[in-house]
DSSP file (Angstrom, degrees, kcal/mol; ACC not computed):
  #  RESIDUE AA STRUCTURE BP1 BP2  ACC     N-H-->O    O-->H-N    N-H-->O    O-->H-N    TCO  KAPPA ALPHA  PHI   PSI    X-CA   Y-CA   Z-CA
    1    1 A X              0   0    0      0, 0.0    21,-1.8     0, 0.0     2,-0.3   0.000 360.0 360.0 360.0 121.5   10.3   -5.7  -10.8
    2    2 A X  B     -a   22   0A   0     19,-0.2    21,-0.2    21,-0.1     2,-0.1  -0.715 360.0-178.5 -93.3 133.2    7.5   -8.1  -12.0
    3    3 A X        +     0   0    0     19,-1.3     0, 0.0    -2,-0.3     0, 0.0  -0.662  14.5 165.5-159.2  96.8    6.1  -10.4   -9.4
    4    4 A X  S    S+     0   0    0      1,-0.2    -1,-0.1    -2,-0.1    19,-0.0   0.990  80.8  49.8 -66.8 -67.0    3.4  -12.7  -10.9
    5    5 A X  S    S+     0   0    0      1,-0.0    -1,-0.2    28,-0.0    18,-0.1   0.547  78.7 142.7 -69.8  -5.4    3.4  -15.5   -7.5
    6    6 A X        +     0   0    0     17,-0.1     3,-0.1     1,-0.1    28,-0.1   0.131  17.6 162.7 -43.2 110.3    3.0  -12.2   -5.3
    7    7 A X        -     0   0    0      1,-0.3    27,-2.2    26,-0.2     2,-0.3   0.941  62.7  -5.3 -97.0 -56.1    0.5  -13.4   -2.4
    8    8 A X  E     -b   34   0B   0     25,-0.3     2,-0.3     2,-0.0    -1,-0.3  -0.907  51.6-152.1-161.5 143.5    1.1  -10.8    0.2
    9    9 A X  E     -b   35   0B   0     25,-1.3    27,-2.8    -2,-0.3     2,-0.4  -0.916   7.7-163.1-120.9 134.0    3.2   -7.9    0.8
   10   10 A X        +     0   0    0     -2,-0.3     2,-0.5    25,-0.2    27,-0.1  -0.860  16.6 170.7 -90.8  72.5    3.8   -7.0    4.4
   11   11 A X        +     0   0    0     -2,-0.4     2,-0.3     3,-0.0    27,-0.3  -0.845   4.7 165.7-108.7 107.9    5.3   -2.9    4.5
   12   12 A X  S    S-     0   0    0     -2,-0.5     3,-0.1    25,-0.1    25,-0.1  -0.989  74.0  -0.7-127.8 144.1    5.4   -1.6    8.5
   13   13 A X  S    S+     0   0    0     -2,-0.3     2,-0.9     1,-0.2     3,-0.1   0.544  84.6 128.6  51.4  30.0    7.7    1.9    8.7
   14   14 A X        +     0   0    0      1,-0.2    -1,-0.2     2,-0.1    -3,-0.0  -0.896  26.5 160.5-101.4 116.0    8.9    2.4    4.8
   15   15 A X        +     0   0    0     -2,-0.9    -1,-0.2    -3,-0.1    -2,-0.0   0.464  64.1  58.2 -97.8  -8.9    7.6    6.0    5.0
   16   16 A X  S    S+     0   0    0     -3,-0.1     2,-0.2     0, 0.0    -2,-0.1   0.292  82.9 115.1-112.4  25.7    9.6    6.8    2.2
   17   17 A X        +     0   0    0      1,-0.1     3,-0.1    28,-0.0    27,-0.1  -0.387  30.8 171.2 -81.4 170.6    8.2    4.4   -0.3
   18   18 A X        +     0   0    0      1,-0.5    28,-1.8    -2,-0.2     2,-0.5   0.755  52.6  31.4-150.5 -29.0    6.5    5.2   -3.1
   19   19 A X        -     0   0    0     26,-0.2    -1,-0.5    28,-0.1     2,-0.2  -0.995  59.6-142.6-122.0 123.9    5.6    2.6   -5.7
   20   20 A X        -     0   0    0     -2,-0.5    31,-0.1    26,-0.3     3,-0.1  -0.639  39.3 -88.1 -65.3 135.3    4.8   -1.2   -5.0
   21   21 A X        -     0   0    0     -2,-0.2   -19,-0.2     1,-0.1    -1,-0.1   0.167  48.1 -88.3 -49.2 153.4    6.1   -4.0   -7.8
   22   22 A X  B     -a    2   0A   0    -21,-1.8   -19,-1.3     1,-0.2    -1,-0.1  -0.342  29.0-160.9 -49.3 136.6    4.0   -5.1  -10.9
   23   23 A X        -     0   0    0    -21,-0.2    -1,-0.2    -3,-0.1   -17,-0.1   0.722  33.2-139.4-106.4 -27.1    1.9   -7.8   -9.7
   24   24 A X        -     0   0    0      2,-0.1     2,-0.2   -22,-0.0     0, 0.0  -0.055  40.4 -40.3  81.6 144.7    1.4   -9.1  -13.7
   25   25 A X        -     0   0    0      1,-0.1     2,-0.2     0, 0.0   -21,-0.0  -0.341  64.1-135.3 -75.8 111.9   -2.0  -10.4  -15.5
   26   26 A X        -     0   0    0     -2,-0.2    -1,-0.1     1,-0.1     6,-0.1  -0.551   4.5-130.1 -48.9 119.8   -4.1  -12.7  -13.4
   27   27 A X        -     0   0    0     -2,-0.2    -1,-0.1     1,-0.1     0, 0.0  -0.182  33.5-112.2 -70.5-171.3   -5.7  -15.7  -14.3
   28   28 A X  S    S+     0   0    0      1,-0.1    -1,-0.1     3,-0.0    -2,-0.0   0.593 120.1  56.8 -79.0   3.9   -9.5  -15.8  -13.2
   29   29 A X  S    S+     0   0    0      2,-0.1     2,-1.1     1,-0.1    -1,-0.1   0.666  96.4  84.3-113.4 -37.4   -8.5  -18.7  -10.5
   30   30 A X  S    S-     0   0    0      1,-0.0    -1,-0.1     0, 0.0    -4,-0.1  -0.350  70.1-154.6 -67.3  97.4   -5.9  -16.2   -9.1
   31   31 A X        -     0   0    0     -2,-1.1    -4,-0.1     1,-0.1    -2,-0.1  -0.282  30.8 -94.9 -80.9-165.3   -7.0  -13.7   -6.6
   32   32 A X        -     0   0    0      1,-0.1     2,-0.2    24,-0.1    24,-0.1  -0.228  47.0 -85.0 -82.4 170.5   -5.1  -10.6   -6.2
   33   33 A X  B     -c   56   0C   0     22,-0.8    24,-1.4     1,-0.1   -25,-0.3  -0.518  32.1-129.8 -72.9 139.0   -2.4   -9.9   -3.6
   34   34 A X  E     -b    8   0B   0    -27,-2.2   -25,-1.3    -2,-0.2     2,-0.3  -0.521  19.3-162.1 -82.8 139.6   -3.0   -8.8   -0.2
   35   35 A X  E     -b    9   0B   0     -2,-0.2     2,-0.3   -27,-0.2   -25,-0.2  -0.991   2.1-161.9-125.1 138.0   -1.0   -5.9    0.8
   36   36 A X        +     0   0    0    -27,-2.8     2,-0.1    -2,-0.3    -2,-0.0  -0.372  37.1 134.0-122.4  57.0   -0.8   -5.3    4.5
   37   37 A X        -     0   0    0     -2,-0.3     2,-0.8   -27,-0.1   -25,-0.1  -0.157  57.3 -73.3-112.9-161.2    0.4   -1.7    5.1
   38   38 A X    >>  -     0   0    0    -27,-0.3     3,-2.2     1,-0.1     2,-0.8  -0.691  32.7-133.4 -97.9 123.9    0.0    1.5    6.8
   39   39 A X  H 3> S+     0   0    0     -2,-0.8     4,-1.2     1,-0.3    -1,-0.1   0.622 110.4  48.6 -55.0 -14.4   -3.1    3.8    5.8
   40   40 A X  H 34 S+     0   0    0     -2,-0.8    -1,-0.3     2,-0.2     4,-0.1   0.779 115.1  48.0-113.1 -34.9   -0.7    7.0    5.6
   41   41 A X  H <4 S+     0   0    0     -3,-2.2    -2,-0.2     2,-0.1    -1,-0.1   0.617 111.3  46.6 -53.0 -27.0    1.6    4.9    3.4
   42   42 A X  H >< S+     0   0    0     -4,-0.6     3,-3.8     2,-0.1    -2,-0.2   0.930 108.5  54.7 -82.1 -59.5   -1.0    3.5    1.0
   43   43 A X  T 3< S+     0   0    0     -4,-1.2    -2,-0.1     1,-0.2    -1,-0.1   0.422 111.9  43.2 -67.0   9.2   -2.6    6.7    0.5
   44   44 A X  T 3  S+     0   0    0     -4,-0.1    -1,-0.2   -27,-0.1    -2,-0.1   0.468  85.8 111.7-113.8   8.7    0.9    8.5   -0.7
   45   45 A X    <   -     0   0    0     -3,-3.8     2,-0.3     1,-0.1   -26,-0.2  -0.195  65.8-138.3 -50.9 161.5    2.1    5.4   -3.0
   46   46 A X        -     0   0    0    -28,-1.8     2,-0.8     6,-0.0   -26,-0.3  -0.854   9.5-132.5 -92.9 155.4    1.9    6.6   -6.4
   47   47 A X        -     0   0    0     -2,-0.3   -28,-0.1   -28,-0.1     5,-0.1  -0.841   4.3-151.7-140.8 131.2    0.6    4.8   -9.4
   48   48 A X        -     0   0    0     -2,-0.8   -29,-0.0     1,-0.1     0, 0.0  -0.037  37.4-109.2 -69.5 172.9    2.0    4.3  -12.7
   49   49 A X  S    S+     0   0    0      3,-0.0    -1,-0.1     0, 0.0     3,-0.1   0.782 125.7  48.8 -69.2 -11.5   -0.8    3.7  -15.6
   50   50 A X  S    S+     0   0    0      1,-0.2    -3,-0.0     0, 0.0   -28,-0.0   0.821 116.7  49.4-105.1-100.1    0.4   -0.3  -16.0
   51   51 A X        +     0   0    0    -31,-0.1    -1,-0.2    -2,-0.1     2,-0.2  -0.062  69.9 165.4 -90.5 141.1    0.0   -0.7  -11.3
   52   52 A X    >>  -     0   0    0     -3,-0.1     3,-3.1    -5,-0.1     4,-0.8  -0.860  52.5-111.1-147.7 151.5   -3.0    0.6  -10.1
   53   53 A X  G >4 S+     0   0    0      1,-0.3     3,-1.1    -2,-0.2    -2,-0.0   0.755 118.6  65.4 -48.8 -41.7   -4.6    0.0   -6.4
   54   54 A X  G 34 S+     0   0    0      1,-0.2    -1,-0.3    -3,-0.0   -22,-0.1   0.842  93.8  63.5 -54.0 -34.6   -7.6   -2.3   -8.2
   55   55 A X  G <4 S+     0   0    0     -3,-3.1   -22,-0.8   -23,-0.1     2,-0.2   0.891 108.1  50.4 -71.2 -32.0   -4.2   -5.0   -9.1
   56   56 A X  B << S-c   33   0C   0     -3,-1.1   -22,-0.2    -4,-0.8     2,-0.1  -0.717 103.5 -99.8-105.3 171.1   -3.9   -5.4   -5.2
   57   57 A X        -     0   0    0    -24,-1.4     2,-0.5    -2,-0.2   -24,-0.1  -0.243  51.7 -98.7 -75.2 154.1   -6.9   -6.3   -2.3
   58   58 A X        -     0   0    0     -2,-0.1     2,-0.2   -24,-0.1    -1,-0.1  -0.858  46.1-115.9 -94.6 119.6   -8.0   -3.1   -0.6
   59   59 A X        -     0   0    0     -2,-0.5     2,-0.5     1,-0.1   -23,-0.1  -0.356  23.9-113.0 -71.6 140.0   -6.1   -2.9    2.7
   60   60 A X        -     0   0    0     -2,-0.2     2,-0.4     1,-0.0   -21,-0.1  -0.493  37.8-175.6 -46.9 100.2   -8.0   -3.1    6.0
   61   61 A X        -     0   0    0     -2,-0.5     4,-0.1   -23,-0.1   -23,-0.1  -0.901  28.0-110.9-118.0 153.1   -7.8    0.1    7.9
   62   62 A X        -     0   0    0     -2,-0.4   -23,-0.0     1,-0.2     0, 0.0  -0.333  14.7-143.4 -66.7 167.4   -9.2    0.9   11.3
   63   63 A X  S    S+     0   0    0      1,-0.3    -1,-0.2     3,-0.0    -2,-0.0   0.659 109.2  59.9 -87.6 -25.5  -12.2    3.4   11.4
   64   64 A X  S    S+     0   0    0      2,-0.1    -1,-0.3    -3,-0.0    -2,-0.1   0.348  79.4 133.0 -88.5  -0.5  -10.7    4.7   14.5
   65   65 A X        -     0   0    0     -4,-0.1     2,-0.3     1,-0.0    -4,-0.0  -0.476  40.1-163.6 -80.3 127.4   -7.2    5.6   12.2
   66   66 A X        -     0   0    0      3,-0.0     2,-0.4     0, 0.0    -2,-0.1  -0.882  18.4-115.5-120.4 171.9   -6.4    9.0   13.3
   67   67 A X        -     0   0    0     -2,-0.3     2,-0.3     1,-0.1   -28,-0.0  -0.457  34.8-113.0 -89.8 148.1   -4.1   10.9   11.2
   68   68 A X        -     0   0    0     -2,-0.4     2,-0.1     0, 0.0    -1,-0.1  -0.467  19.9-131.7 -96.4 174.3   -1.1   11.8   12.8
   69   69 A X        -     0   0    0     -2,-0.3     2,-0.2     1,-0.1    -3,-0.0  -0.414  30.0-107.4 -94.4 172.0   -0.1   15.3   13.7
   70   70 A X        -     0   0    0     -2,-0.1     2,-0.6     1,-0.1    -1,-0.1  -0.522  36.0-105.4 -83.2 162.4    3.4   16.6   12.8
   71   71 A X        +     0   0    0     -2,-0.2     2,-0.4     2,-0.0    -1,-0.1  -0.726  55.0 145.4 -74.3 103.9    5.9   17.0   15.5
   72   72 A X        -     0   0    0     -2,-0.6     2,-0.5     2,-0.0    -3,-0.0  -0.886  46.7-113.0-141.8-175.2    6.6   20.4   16.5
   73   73 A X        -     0   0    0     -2,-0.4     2,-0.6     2,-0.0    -2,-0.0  -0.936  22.3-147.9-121.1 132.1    7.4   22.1   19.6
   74   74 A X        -     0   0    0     -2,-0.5     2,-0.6     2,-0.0    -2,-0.0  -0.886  15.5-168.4-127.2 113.7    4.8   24.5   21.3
   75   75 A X              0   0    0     -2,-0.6    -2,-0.0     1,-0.1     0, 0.0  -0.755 360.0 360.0-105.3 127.1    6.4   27.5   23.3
   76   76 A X              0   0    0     -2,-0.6    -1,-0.1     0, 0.0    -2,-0.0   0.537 360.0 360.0-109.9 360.0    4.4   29.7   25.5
């Protein structure tokens, strides 16, 4: 999927995504696309050699983001 007009992408629970669309060659007048997702999501996207994280705006994360722990059940 090619998406030149891309402005911002909004992603809240896809935990099993994995790649974001081509965003396609910018003019200089064009900024890049905003992406508004979740720090534990961005940092398992993969990126092919044509998408890379510089084509989108660097998402905002809090400083305070803690990671989360896995779920398990603790039996004494």
């Amino acid at each position: 999927m090619v998406a030149p007009n891309l402005k911002t992408i909004k992603i809240r629970g896809c935990w099993a995504l994995r790649r974001l669309p081509v965003v396609g060659t910018r003019s200089g007048d064009m900024k890049k696309p905003t992406a508004e997702i979740e720090k534990d999501v961005w940092d398992a996207l993969e990126w092919d050699g044509e998408v890379c994280p510089d084509h989108f705006e660097a998402p905002l994360h809090s400083r305070y983001y803690k990671k989360k722990l896995p779920r398990v059940s603790v039996l004494r």
